[in-house]
matplotlib code that plots the C-alpha trace (Angstrom):
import matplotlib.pyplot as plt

x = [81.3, 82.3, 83.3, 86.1, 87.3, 90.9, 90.4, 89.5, 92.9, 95.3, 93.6, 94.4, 97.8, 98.2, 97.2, 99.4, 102.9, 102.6, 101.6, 104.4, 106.8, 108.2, 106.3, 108.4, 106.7, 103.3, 103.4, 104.8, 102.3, 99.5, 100.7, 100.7, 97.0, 96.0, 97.0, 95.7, 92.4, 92.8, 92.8, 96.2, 94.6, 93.5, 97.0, 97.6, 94.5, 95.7, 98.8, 97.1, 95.0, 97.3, 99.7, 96.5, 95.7, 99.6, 99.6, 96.2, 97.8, 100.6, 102.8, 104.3, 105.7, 103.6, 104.0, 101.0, 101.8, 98.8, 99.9, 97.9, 100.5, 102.5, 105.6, 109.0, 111.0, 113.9, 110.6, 109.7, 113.3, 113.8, 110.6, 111.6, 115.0, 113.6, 111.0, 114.3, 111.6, 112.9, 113.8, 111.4, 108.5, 105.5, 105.1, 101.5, 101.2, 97.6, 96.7, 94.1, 93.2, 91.8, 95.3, 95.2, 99.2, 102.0, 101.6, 100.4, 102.6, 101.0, 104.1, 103.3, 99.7, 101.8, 100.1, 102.4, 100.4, 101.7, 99.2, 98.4, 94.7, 95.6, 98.3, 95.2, 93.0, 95.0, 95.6, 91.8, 91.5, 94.0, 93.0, 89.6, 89.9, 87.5]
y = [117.4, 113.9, 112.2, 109.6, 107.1, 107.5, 103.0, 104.0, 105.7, 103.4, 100.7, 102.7, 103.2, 99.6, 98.9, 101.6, 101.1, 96.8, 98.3, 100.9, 98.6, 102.3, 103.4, 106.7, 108.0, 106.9, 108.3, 111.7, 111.7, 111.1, 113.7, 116.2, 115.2, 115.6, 119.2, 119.9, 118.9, 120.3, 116.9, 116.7, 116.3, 112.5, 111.4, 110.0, 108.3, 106.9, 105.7, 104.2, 102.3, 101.5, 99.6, 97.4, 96.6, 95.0, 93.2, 91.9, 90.4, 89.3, 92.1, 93.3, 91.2, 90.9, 89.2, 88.7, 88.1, 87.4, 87.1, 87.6, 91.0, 92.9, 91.1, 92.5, 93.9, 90.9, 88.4, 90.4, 90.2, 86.2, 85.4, 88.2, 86.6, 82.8, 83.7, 84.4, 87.8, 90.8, 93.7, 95.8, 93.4, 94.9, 93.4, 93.3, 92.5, 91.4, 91.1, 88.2, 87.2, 84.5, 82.5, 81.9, 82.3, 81.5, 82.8, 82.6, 83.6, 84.5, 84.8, 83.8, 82.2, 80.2, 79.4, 79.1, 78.1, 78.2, 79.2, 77.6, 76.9, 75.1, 73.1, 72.2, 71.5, 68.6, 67.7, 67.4, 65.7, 63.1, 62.3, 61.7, 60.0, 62.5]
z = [91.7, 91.6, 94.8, 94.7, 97.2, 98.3, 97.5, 93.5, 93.4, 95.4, 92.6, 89.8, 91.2, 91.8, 88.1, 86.9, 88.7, 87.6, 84.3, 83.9, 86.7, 87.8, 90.5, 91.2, 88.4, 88.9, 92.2, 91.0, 88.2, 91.1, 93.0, 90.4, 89.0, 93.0, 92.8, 90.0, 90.9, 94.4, 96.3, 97.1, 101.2, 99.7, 99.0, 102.7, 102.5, 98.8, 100.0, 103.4, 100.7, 98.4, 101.5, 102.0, 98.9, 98.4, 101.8, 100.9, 97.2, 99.4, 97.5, 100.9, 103.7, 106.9, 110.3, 112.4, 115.8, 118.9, 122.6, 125.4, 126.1, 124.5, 122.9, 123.9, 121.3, 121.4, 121.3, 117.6, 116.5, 117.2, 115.1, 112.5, 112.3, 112.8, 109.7, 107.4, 107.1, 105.4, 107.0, 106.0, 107.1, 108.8, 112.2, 113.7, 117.0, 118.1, 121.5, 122.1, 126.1, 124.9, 123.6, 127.9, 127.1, 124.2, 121.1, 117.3, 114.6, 110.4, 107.7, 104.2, 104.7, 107.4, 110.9, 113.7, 116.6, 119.9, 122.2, 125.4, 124.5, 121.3, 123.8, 125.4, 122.8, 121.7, 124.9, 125.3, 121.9, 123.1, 126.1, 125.3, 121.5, 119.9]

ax = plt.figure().add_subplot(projection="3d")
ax.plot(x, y, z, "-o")
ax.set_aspect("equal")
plt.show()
């Protein structure tokens, strides 16, 4: 028996649907090859897989936020809206003690740095020359 990795099929599924551009059919033509073979158990896996590999080739929006807590829900919105992001961005929020406050914001290979220790890190820089 020949083991595949849920990461071979969301690949071959990426290939196919910007092959074919109709990924409906892809997808149903996945599904039915999964039950076929008895695997239809991977297909969660698959499509966990397959989201990566598009927000990896930048195929599917993304917003990284860190904070040092958890961002209210209004906080999200304001940068969602600010970003001109669409709705169906993914929003990951990251939380990171060592931002000492504020926060940093990734959209579209964009870094938004607002954190407190980058305030003082150019404070330090220009207070001391170096």
């Amino acid at each position: 028996m020949i083991m595949v990795d849920p990461r071979h099929y969301a690949a071959v599924l990426l290939d196919a649907t910007r092959e074919r551009g109709d990924a409906r059919s892809v997808v149903d033509a996945l599904c039915v090859f999964l039950q076929k073979q008895k695997k239809f158990y991977l297909l969660p896996r698959i499509l966990k897989e397959y989201e990566t590999l598009l927000r990896k080739k930048g195929m599917l929006p993304e917003i990284k936020m860190w904070s040092t807590a958890a961002l209210s829900k209004a906080l999200t919105e304001k940068v969602l809206a600010v970003a001109s992001a669409p709705s169906h961005t993914a929003v990951r929020a990251i939380i990171d003690p060592a931002l000492h406050g504020g926060v940093r914001v990734r959209y579209n290979h964009a870094l938004y740095d607002l954190s407190l220790r980058r305030t003082l890190k150019r404070l330090t820089t220009h207070l001391t020359g170096a």
